[in-house]
C-alpha positions in Angstrom: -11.7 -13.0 -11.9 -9.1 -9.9 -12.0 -10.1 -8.8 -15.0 -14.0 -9.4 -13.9 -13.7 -7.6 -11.1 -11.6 -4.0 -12.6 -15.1 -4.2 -14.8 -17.0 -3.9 -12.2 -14.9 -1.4 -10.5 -14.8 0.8 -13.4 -18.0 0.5 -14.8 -20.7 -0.9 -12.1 -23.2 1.5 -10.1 -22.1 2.9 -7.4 -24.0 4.2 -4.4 -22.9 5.6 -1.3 -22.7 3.3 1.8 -21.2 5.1 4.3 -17.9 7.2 5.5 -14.5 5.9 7.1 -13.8 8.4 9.9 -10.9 9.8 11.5 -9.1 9.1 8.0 -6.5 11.9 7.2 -8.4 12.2 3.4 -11.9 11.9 2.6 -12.7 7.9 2.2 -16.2 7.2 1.8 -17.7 3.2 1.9 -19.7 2.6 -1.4 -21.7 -0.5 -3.0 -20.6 -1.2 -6.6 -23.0 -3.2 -8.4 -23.7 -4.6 -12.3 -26.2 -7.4 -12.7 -26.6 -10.0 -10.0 -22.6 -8.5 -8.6 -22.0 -6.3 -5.8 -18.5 -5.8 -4.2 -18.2 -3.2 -1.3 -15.2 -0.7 -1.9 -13.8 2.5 -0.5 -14.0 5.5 -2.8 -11.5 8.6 -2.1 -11.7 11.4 -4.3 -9.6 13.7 -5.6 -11.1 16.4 -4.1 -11.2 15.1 -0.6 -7.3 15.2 -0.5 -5.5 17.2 2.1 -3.1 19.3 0.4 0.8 18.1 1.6 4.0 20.4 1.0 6.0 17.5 -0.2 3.1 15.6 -2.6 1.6 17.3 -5.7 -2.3 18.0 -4.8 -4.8 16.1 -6.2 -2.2 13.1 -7.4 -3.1 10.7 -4.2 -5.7 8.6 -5.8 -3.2 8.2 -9.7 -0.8 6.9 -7.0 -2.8 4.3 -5.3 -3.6 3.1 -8.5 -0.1 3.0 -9.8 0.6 1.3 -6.8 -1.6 -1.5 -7.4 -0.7 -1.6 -11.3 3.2 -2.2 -10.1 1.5 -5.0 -7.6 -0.4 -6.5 -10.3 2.7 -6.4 -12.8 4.7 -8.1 -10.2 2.1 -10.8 -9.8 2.3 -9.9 -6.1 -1.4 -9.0 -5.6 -0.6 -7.8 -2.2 -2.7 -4.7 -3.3 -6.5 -4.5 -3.3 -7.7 -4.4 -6.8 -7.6 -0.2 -7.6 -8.9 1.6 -10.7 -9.5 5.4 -11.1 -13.3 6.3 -11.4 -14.5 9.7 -13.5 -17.4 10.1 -10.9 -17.6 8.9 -7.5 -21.9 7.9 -6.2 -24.3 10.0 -7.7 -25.4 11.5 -4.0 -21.8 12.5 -3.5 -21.1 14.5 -6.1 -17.2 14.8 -5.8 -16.1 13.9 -9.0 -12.8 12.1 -9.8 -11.1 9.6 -7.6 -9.6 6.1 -6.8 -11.8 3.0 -6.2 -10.5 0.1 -4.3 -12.3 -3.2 -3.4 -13.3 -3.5 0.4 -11.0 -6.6 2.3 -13.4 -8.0 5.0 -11.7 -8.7 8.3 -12.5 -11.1 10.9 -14.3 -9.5 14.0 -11.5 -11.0 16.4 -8.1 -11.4 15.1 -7.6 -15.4 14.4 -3.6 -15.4 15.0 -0.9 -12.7 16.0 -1.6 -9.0 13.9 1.3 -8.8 11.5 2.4 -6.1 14.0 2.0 -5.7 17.4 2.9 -3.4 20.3 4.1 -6.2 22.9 6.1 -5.8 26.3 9.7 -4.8 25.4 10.9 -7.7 27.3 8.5 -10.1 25.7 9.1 -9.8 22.1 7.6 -13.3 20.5 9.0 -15.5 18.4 8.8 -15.2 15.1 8.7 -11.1 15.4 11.4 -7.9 15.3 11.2 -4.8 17.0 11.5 -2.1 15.5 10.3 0.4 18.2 10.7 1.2 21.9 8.3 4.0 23.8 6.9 4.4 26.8 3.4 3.4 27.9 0.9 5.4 29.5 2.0 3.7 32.9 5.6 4.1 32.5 6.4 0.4 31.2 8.7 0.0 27.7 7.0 -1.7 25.1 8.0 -2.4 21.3 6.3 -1.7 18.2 7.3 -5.4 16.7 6.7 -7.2 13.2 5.9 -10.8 11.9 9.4 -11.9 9.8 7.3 -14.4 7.8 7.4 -14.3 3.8 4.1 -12.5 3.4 5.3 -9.4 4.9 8.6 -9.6 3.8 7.5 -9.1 0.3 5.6 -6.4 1.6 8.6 -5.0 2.6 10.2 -5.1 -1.0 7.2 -3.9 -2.4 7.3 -0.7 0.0 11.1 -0.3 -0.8 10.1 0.0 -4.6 6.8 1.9 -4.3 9.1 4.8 -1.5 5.9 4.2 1.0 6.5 6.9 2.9 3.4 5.5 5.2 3.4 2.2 5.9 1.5 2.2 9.2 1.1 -1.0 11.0 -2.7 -0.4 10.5 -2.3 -0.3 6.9 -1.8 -4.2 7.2 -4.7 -6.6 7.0 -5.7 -10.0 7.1 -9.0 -10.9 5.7 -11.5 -13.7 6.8 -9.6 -16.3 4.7 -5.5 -15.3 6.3 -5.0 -13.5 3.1 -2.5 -10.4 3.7 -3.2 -7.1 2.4 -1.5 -3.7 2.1 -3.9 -0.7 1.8 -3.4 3.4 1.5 -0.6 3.4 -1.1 -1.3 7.6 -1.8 2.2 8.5 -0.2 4.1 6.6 -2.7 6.2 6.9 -5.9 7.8 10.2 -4.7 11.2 10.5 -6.7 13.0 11.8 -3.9 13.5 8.6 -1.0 10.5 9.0 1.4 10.6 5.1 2.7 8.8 5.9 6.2 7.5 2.1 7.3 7.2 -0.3 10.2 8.6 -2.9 8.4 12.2 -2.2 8.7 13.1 -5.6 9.8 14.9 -6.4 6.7 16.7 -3.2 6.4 20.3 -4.0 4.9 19.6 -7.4 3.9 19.5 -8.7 0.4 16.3 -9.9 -1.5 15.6 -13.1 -1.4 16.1 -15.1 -4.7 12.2 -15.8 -5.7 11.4 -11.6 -4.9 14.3 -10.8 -7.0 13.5 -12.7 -9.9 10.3 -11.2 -10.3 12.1 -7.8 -9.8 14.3 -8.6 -12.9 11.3 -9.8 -15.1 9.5 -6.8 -13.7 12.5 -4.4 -14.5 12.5 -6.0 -18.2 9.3 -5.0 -18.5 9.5 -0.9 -17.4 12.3 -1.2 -20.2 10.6 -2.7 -23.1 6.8 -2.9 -22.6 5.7 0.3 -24.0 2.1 -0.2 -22.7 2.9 -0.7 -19.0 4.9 2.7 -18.6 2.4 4.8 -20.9 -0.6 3.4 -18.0 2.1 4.2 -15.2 2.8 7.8 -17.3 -0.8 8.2 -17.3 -0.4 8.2 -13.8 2.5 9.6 -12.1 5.0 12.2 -14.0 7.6 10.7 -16.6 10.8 11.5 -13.3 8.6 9.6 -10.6 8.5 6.6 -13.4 12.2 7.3 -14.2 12.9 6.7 -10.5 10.7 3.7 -9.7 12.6 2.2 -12.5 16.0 3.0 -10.7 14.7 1.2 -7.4 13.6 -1.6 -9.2 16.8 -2.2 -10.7 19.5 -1.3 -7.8 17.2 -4.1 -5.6 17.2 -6.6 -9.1 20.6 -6.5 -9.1 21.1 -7.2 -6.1 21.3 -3.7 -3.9 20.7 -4.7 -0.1 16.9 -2.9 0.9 17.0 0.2 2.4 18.4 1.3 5.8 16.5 3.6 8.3 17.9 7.2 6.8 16.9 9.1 10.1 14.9 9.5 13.1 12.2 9.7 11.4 11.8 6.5 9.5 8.7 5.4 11.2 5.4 7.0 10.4 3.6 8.3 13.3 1.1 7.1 15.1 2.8 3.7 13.6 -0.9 2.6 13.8 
């Protein structure tokens, strides 16, 4: 079905469907369609990126698709399947840019979000805070996080990607419970930009089952000549070089990062 589906995404017809709004860079809704198939997807090209001191311009969309190709490699598939389009819908006209498949989400949440803002005093089981502010009335509430294993491989996969924006809104869980992490364009930096509200694990140690896949994964950056020359294609040869490092220091069994400063957590966190 994977493979079905990047043939779609890279090859199908698209046509423009609509526009996400209030989205820092351009994201447009489009309909990608071959045959009797069409899969709803969000479009953001290169040329609708806001230029950022700290980011090379025009390299957000090679890094949401390195991000997924790491995902994939992993066998994670915590990533929307991503691939990198020459043209975006004909009626667009803004050339180049990153294609990911749509995730449907229920109208009304079925369970707890994976993170919530809850009374400070009421933190529910099963979450961590990570954040305490003041409401618009005056009352303390906490920006808290599900500990489950879904997220906490999310967690591990931020730590290795240096997501420096991992908003709590940049979480979903589709019509079937299925978990998703979306807007991966602030990644792969080589200098450490982890900004996240997922630092419940800070300090601790990956779990066995994550770290074995790091270690196969690891193996493969070394010897699998194919997988870095798609990364290279993407990022620069330092920001693979240092991808590789993280991957390794967490293999081998390096606790996950702590909060370096004040700023750790994006803002809005949502």
């Amino acid at each position: 079905m994977t493979a079905q589906l990047r043939r779609l995404l890279s090859e199908g017809e698209l046509s423009l469907y609509g526009q996400i709004r209030g989205a820092s860079n351009l994201a447009l809704v489009c309909l990608v369609s071959s045959g009797d198939d069409t899969v709803q997807c969000v479009y953001k090209p290169v040329r609708g990126e806001t230029p950022l001191w700290d980011f090379p311009d025009g390299t957000l969309a090679g890094r949401e698709v390195a991000a997924r190709v790491i995902d994939a490699a992993l066998g994670w598939d915590l990533i929307p399947e991503t691939v990198l389009r020459t043209e975006g819908p004909p009626e667009a006209e803004l050339g180049p840019g990153m294609l990911q498949v749509w995730i449907d989400q229920p109208e009304e949440p079925v369970g707890p979000e994976p993170v919530e803002i809850v009374p400070a005093d009421a933190i529910p089981d099963g979450y961590v805070p990570i954040l305490r502010a003041h409401d618009d009335d005056g009352s303390v509430v906490a920006v808290a996080h599900a500990t489950d294993d879904r997220l906490r491989r999310l967690a591990v996969l931020d730590a290795i990607l240096n997501n420096a924006d991992r908003k709590g809104g940049h979480i979903l869980v589709d019509v079937d419970g299925r978990l998703y992490g979306i807007d991966h364009g602030l990644t792969l930096h080589r200098e450490p930009k982890l900004r996240t509200v997922l630092w419940g694990w800070a300090g601790r140690a990956v779990d066995e089952p994550t770290r074995t896949d790091l270690q196969a994964f690891a193996e493969r950056l070394r010897t699998d000549d194919d997988l870095a020359a798609q990364l290279r294609d993407l990022i620069s040869d330092g920001e693979v070089d240092a991808l590789r490092a993280r991957v390794e220091a967490l293999a081998t069994g390096d606790p996950l990062p702590r909060p370096p400063h004040e700023r750790a957590i994006p803002w809005p966190p949502f």
